[in-house]
Structures are given as structure tokens and as C-alpha cells.
GULOMI-114843 format. One record per residue (C-alpha): residue number from 1; z, y, x. Coordinates in Angstrom, 3 decimals. Layout:
<pts>
resi,Z,Y,X
NUM,Z,Y,X .
...
</pts>
This chain:
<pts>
resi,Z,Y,X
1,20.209,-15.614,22.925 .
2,20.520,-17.834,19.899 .
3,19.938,-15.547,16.546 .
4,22.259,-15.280,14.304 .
5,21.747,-17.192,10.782 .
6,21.447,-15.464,7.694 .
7,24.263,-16.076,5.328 .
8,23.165,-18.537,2.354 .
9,23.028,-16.347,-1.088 .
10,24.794,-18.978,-3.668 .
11,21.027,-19.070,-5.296 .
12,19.749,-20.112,-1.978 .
13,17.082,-17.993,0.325 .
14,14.157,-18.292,-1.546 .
15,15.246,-18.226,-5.119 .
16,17.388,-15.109,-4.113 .
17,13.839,-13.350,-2.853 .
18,12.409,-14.784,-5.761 .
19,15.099,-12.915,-8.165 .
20,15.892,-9.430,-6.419 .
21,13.614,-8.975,-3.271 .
22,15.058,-5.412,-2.357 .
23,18.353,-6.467,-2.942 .
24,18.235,-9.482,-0.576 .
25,16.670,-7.737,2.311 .
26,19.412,-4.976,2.165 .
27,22.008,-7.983,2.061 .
28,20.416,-9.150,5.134 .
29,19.810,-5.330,6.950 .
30,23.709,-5.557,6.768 .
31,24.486,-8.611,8.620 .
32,22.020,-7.705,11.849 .
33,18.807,-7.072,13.004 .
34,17.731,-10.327,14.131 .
35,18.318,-13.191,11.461 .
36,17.707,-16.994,11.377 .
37,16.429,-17.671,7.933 .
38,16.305,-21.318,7.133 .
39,14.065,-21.751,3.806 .
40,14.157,-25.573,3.580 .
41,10.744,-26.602,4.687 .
42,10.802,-23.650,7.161 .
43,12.038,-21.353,9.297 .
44,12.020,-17.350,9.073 .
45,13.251,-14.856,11.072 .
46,13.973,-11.200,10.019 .
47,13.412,-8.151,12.435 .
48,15.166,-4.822,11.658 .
49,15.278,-3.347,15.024 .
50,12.180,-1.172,15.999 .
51,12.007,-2.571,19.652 .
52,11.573,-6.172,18.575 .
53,8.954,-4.826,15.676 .
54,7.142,-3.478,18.306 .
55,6.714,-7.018,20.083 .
56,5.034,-8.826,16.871 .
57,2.987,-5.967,16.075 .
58,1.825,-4.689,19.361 .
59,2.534,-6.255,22.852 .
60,2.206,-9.655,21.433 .
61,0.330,-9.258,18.229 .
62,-2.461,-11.522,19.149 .
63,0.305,-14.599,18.923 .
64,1.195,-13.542,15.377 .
65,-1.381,-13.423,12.619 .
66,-1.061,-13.399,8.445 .
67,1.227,-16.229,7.450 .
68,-0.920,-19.606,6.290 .
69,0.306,-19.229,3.458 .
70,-0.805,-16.535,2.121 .
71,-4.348,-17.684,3.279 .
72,-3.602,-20.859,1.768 .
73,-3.453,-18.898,-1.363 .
74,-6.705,-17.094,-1.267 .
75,-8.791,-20.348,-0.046 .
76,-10.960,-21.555,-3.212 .
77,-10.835,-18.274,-4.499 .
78,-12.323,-15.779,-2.677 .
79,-12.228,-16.368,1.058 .
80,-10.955,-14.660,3.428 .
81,-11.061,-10.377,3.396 .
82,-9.151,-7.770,6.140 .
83,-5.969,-8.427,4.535 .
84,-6.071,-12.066,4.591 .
85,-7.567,-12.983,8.101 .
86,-7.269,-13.186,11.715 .
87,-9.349,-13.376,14.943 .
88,-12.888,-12.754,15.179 .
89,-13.927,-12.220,11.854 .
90,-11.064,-9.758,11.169 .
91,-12.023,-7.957,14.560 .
92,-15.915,-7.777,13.463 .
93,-14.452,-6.696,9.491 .
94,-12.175,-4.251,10.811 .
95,-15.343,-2.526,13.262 .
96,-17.496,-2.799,10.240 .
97,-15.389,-0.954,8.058 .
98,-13.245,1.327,10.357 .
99,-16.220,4.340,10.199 .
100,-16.167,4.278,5.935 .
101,-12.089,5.746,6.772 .
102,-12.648,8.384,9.228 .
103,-12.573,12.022,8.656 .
104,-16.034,13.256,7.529 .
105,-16.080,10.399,5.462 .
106,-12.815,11.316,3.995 .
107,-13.470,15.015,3.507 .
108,-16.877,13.621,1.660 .
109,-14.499,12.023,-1.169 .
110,-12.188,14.988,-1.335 .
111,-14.048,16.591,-4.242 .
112,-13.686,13.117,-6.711 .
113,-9.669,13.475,-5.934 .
114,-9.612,17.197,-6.353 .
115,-11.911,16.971,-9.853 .
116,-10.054,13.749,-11.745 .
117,-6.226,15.277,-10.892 .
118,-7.526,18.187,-12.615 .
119,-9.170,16.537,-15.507 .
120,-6.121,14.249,-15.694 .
121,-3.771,17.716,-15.597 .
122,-5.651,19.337,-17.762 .
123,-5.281,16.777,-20.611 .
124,-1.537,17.656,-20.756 .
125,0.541,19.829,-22.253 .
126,3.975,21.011,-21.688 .
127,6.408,19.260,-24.211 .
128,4.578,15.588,-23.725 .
129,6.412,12.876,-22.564 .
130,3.859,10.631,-19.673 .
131,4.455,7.604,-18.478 .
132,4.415,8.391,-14.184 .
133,3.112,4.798,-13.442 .
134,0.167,4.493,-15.707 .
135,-1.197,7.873,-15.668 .
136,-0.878,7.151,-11.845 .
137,-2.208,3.983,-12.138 .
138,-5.205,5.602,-14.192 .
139,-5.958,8.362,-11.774 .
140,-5.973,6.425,-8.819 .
141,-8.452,3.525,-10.347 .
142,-10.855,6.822,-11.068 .
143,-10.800,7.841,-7.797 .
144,-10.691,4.801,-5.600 .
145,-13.310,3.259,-8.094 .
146,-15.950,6.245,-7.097 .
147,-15.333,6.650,-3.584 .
148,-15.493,3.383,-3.070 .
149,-18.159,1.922,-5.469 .
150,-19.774,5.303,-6.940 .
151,-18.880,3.907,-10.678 .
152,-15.988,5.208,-12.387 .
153,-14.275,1.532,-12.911 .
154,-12.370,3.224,-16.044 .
155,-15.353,2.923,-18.268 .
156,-16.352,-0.593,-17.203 .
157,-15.310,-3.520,-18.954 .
158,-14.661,-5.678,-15.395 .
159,-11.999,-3.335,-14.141 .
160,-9.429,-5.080,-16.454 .
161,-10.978,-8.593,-14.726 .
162,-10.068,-7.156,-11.255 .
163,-6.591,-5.503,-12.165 .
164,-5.626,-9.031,-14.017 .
165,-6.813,-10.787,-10.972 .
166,-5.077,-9.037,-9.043 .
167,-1.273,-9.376,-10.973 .
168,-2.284,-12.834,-10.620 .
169,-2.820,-13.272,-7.279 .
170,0.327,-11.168,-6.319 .
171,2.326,-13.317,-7.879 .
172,0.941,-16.683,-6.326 .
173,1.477,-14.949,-3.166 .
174,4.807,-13.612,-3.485 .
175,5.686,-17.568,-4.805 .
176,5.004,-20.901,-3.571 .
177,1.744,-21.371,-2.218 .
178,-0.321,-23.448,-4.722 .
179,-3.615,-24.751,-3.390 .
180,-7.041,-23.412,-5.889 .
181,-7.811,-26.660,-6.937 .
182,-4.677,-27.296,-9.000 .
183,-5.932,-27.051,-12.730 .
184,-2.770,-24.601,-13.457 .
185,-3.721,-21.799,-16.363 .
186,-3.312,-19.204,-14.295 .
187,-5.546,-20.479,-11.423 .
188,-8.342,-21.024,-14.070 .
189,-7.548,-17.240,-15.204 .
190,-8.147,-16.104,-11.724 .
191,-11.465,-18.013,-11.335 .
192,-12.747,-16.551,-14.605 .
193,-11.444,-12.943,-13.646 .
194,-12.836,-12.743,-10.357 .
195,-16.209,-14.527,-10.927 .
196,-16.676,-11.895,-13.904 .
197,-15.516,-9.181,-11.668 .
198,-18.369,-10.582,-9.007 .
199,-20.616,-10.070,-11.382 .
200,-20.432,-6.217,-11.000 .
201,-20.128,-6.069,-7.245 .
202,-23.521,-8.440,-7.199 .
203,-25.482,-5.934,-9.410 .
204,-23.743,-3.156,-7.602 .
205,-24.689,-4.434,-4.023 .
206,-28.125,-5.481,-5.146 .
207,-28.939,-1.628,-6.170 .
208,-27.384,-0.572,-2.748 .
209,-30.210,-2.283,-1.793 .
210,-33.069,-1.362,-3.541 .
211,-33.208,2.011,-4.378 .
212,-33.776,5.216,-2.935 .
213,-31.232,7.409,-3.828 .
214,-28.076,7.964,-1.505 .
215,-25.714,6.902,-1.998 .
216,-22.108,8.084,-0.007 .
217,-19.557,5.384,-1.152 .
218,-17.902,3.131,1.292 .
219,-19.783,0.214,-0.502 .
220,-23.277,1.858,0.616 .
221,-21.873,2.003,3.659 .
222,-21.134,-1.975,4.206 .
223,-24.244,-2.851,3.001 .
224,-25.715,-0.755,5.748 .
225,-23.505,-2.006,8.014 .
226,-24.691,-5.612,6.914 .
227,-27.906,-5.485,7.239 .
228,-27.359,-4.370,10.994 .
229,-25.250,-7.182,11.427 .
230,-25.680,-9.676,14.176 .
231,-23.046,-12.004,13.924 .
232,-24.099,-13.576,10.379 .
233,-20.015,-13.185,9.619 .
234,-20.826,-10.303,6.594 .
235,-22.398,-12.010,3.967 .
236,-22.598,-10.841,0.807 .
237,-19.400,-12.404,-0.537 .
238,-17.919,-10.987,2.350 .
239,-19.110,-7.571,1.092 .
240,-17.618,-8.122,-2.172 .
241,-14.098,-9.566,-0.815 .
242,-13.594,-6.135,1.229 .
243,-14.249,-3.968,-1.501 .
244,-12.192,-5.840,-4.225 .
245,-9.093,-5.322,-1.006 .
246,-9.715,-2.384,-0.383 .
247,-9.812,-1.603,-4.486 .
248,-6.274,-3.473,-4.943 .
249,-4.702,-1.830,-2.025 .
250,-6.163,1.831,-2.847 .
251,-5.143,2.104,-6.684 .
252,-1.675,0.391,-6.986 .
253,0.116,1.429,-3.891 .
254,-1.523,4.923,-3.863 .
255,-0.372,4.943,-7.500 .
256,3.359,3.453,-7.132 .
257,3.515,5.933,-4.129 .
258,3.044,9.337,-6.348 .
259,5.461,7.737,-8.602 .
260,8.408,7.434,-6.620 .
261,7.345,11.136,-4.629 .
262,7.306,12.954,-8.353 .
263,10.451,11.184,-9.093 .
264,12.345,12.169,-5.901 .
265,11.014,15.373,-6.109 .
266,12.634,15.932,-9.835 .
267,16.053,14.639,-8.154 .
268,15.731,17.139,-5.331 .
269,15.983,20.960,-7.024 .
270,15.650,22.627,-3.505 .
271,13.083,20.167,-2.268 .
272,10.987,21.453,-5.136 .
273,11.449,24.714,-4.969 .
274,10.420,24.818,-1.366 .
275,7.803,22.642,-1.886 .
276,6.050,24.938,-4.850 .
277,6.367,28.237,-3.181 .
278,4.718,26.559,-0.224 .
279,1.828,25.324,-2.577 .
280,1.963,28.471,-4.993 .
281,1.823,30.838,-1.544 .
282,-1.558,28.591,-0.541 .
283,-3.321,27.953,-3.519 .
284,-2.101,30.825,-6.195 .
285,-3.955,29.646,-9.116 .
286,-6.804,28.507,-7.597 .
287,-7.853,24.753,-7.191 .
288,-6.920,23.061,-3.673 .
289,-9.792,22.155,-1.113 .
290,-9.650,19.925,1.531 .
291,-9.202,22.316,4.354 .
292,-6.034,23.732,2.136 .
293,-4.055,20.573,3.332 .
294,-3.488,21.821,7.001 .
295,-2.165,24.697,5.849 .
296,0.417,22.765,3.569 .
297,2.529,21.280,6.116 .
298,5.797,20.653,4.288 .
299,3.932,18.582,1.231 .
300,3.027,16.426,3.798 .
301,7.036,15.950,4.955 .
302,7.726,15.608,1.655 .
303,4.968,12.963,1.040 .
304,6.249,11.119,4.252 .
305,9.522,11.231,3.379 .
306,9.022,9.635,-0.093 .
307,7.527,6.570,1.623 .
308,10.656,6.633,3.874 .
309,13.049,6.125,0.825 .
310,10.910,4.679,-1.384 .
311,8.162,2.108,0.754 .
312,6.129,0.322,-2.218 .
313,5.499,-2.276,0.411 .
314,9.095,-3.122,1.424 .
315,8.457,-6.125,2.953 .
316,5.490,-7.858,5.373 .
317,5.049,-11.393,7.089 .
318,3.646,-12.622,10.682 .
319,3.606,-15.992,11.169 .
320,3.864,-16.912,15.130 .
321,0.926,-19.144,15.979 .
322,3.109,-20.271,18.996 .
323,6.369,-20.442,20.435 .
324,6.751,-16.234,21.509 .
325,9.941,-15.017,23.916 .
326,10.346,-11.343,24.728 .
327,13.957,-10.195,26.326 .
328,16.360,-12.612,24.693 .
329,14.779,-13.317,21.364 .
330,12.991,-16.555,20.717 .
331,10.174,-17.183,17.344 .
332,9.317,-20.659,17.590 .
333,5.994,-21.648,16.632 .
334,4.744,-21.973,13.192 .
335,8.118,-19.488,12.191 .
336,7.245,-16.790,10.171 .
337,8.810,-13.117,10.620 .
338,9.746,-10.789,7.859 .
339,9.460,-7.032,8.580 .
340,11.210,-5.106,6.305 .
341,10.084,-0.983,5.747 .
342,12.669,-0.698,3.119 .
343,15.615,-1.245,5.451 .
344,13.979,-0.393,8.327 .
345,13.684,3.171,6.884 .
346,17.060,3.104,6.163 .
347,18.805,2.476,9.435 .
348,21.603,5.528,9.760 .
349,21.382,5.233,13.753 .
350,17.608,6.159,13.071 .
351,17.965,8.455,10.034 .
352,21.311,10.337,9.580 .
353,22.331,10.174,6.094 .
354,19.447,7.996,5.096 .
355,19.666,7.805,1.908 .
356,18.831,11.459,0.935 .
357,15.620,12.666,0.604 .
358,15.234,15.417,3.226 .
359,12.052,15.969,4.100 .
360,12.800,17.740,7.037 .
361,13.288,14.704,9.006 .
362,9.133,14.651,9.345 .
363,8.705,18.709,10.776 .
364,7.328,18.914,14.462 .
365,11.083,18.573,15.763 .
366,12.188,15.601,13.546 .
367,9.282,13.402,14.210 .
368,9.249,13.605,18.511 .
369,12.830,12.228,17.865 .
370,11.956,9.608,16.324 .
371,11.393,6.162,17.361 .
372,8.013,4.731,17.534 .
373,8.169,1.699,14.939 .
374,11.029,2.608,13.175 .
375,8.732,4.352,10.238 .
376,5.623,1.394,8.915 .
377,4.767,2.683,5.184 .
378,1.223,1.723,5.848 .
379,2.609,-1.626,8.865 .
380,1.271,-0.816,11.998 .
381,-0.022,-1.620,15.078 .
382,-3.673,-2.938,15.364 .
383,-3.244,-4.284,11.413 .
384,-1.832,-0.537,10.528 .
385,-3.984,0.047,6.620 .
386,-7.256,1.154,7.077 .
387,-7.172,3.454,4.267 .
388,-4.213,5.204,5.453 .
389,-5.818,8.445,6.024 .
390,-7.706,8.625,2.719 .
391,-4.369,7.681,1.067 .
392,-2.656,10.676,2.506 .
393,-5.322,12.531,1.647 .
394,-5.340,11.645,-2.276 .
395,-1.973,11.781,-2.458 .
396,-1.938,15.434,-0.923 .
397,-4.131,16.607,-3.288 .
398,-2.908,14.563,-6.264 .
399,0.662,15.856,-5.690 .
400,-0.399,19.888,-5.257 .
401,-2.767,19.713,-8.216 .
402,0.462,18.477,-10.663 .
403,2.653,20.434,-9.473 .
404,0.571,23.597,-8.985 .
405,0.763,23.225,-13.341 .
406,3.062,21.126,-14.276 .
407,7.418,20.416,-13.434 .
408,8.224,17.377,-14.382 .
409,11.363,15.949,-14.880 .
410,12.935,12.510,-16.729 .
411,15.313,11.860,-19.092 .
412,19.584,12.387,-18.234 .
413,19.761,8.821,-18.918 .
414,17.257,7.576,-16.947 .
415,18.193,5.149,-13.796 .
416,14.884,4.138,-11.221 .
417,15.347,1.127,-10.815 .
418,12.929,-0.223,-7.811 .
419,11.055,-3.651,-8.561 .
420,9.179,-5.735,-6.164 .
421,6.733,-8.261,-6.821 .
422,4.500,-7.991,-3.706 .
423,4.237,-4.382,-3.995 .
424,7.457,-2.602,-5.060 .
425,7.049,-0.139,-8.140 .
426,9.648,1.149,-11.164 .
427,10.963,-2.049,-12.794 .
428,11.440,-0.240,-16.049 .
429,8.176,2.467,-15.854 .
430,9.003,6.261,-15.179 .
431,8.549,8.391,-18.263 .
432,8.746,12.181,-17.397 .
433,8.462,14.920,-19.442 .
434,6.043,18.062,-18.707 .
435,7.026,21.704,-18.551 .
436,4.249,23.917,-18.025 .
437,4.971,26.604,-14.898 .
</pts>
């Protein structure tokens, strides 16, 4: 079969990604599920349909790793981390790092998420007008930063090095590649943030080292894991790349997430009302625990179904490291594939209606009919996010603790207005205003 070619915006493929990412996928989610996109000094192919996801992300995943350039982006600056590479290092990363994200683990961080939502909570009062995304933004650097490094990144000077750094290196990403050694401003920005930003993770992996407290962060635990390493692979820069990823990827999304959820929640009166007299039946006026969260089964539907609507990462790219057939579909080789969450989670043969929030759609019943691949929030496959679980977890917790307190709700005239560069967020912010329950 010979795939169908994208229709040419006026502005041209790239410039109209460039301009209105969300807007051009859904242009393209309406003319088919399999698109030739020609870029000019490539070729792309888009993949709406769960069957054919399936292919690049399972049954022939090994012939599709991270596009080159994205790695071309990241070489001269930090290496390579989980995100960024493929093969055996990313297998021997992945092993290293897969026991910091299982459930003890998790249940070990549970307290830092329950105490800093109800510090931040606690801080407000009914009347005040918040900004969603920062305050987000703020709780989720407190709580990553801890579980993660055991230092509260709020209070440190360097945490503005590694959130610059990272704005930066989004947006070479989500661009044209430009190789490290170009003398641009923003690539000498980048060097200065993250070497200052190294500077902390050095002095922080050095006491790892040579002390004898415990320590229960998921940096204590790749140290350990390094010094039991055999296969040389997890240096020490290494050490520092995965925890600066796994920083990046748990404060923003994890933030941008909660902000869309408490917006859709404020647009959905019965949704909320459901949802608090399942958390006001559990908790009463007592703070959560962790083992409170398998007793609160439609916060988690409503969490799901958030990420559904609203995926902060709406889009993701293979590159095919050879010429791959499955049925009639063809990806030549050095073709990279765009797989698209946001209209993938909007298919109406998948999910009726699909652009209301119903949470419903994620009880026992909804989910068995459901198509495997046809919901990727955090991807999936062998490359699904490692932090997944912990996510949910925070966001659990984060979301009961507000709401157990606080409705909020935003302005008549206020229009979300979804934004993506690299990640997809409120263009515009989300100010809400607090009413005390």
C-alpha cells in the first residue's frame, strides 16, 4: 500500500509544527491514520491507528530508536541519558534504574508528596487568586527534588540553572537540530547552566559516597548501583545525566498534568461532586496516606481521563534505523514516525464522544474495552516512562490533598488555551481562584 501524503499547510510542514503543534496534528488526525509527511530534507510518517502503534513500539521496536536528531542535539552537552539513547547502554540504564520506581520505593516517597501539598494548601486562603501552573510547577520541583536528590531544589540557587537549561534545550529540540559547537547565545547559556547545575550533582554524588548516613533517594540508589557496576557504562556523568532526566521529566509534566486535571475538573460540576464525596467519604478531614489511594478508585479515572483529553506530551518520534514492513505499511529507513497521544486519545471509534471528560471511560468495564495502544500518556512499550508509577502516585495525592480543602474554579472569561513546545502546557497560565470547602 502506498500511504497517503499529508496535505501541504500554505506555511509548509515544518513551519506549521513550528507555529501551532496541536493544531497541525489534529489537521492531520483528520485526513487518515497513516500519512506521508515530506519535510524537505526528510521524510515522516504519522501513525494514528493503535495497530500500527503497536508495530514501532512493540513487535518491531528494536528497528526504531530516538530520532538522531534529537541526539544530535544533546551531543556536546551532556551525553546521552534514558531519554536520549538506544541499545546497550539504554538496556544497562534502564536495569540500573528500573528498582529506584517500583513500589516500596514509591510508598518510601509518599510522605514528601503527602507533607509539601499540605504545606503548599495550607499557605492559601479562600478568596486568593493562584496561578495553577506555577504553584504546580513549585510543588512538584519540592517533591521530585527530595525524592530524587534528598535536597529541597527550591532553596538552592542551581535549580533556576537546571529549569533554564532545560527551556533551552526543549526548544533546540522541538527546532532544527543545531550541533553544540555552534557559538549561538543560547548554546553558550546551556553550557554555563548545566556545568553550574553539575556542580551540585558532583558535591551531591561525592557525599553519596562518603558518608554514613542513609540515605533513601533514587540518587543514593544509582550510586549504589554504580559502584556494582560491571560494564564501566555508569560513570559519574552518567549518574548526573539520569538524574537531571529524570528531574525535567518529573516536575514539568507532573506539574502541567495537575493543571489541566484541576481545570477539567472546574468545567465538570458532576465530575466534582462525585469525585469529593468519594475523597470526603475516605479521608473526612484527615490527611491521605498511601494505602488511602486503593480505596479511591474514581480519582484515579478521573486522573486518567485528564491525560486522555489533555496529554502534556502530545506528540513523540521513532526514527526507523531500517527499511520496516508490517501488513501493508512501509517506513523506509532513516524515516522518522510521529505518534501522536493528543489525537490518538481522541479517536471517536475508540472513545465515544471524545471530547468530554467522562471519567467513566477508565472503571473496570471501560478499560477491558479498550484497545491496547490506543491510550500512551506516559508512550509505551519497552520505552513506556519509568517514573510512571511515582507520577500517578504524586498526582493522586496532590489532587485529594487540594481538593479535600480547597474548590477551585477560573474566571467566566477565561479560555485554556493548550500550548506545546515539547511538552504541551496552558499557553496563557491558569489562574484559579480558591473557595475554601
Amino acid at each position: 500500500m502506498v500511504s497517503a501524503t499529508a496535505q501541504r499547510p500554505q506555511a509548509g510542514h515544518l513551519r506549521a509544527m513550528r507555529q501551532d503543534m496541536i493544531g497541525y496534528l489534529e489537521g492531520l488526525s483528520q485526513q487518515g491514520d497513516f500519512l506521508k509527511i515530506p519535510l524537505g530534507l526528510g521524510t515522516a510518517y504519522y501513525l494514528n491507528h493503535p495497530d500500527d502503534i503497536r508495530e514501532v513500539l512493540v513487535t518491531q521496536a528494536e528497528l526504531f530508536h530516538k530520532p538522531s536528531t534529537i541526539k544530535y542535539a544533546a551531543s556536546g552537552l551532556f551525553g546521552e541519558n534514558l531519554f536520549t539513547t538506544d541499545g546497550r547502554l539504554w538496556k544497562v540504564l534502564r536495569q540500573t534504574m528500573q528498582p529506584a520506581f517500583q513500589s516500596q520505593q514509591i510508598r518510601d516517597h509518599a510522605q514528601i508528596m503527602i507533607d509539601e501539598t499540605a504545606k503548599m494548601v495550607s499557605q492559601w486562603h479562600s478568596g486568593q487568586m493562584i496561578e495553577i501552573c506555577q504553584a504546580m510547577m513549585d510543588l512538584t520541583m519540592g517533591i521530585t527534588s527530595q525524592a530524587f536528590f534528598g535536597v529541597d531544589l527550591r532553596d538552592r540557587p542551581e535549580a533556576k540553572n537546571i529549569v533554564r537549561f532545560i527551556e533551552l534545550f526543549n526548544q533546540r529540540i522541538s527546532g532544527i537540530p543545531v550541533p553544540a559547537w555552534v557559538p549561538l547565545p543560547a548554546t553558550r547559556e546551556m553550557k554555563t547552566q548545566i556545568a553550574q547545575a553539575a556542580q551540585l550533582f558532583d558535591a551531591l554524588i561525592n557525599e553519596r559516597r562518603h558518608t554514613s548516613r542513609i540515605y533513601t533517594d533514587i540518587l543514593a540508589m544509582l550510586v549504589a548501583a554504580q559502584a556494582s557496576d560491571t560494564t564501566g557504562l555508569i560513570t559519574d556523568q552518567q549518574v548526573r545525566n539520569e538524574v537531571m532526566n529524570l528531574f525535567a521529566a518529573g516536575y514539568e509534566v507532573t506539574a502541567n498534568s495537575l493543571a489541566f486535571a484541576l481545570h477539567l475538573i472546574d468545567q465538570y460540576p458532576t465530575v466534582e461532586t462525585r469525585l469529593r464525596a468519594e475523597i470526603d467519604q475516605i479521608l473526612g478531614n484527615r490527611a491521605i496516606t498511601f494505602e488511602d489511594l486503593t480505596n479511591m478508585p474514581y480519582l484515579e479515572c478521573v486522573l486518567k481521563e485528564s491525560m486522555r483529553l489533555m496529554p502534556v506530551t502530545a506528540v513523540f518520534a521513532r526514527q526507523a534505523t531500517q527499511t520496516v514492513t508490517w501488513a501493508d505499511r512501509t517506513i523506509p529507513k532513516n524515516a522518522a514516525v510521529l505518534i501522536s497521544p493528543w489525537t490518538l486519545h481522541r479517536r471517536s471509534d475508540i472513545y465515544p464522544d471524545s471530547l468530554t471528560f467522562d471519567p467513566d471511560r477508565f472503571d473496570i468495564s471501560g478499560r477491558s474495552q479498550m484497545p491496547k495502544f490506543a491510550y500512551l500518556p506516559f508512550s509505551g512499550g519497552t520505552r513506556i516512562c519509568i517514573g510512571q508509577a511515582f507520577a500517578m502516585t504524586q498526582m493522586r495525592i496532590n489532587l485529594a490533598t487540594i481538593l479535600q480543602r480547597y474548590r477551585l474554579s477560573t474566571t467566566p472569561d477565561y479560555v485554556m488555551q493548550p500550548y506545546f513546545s515539547f511538552n504541551t502546557r496552558p499557553q496563557d497560565g491558569l489562574p484559579m481562584q480558591l473557595q475554601t470547602i
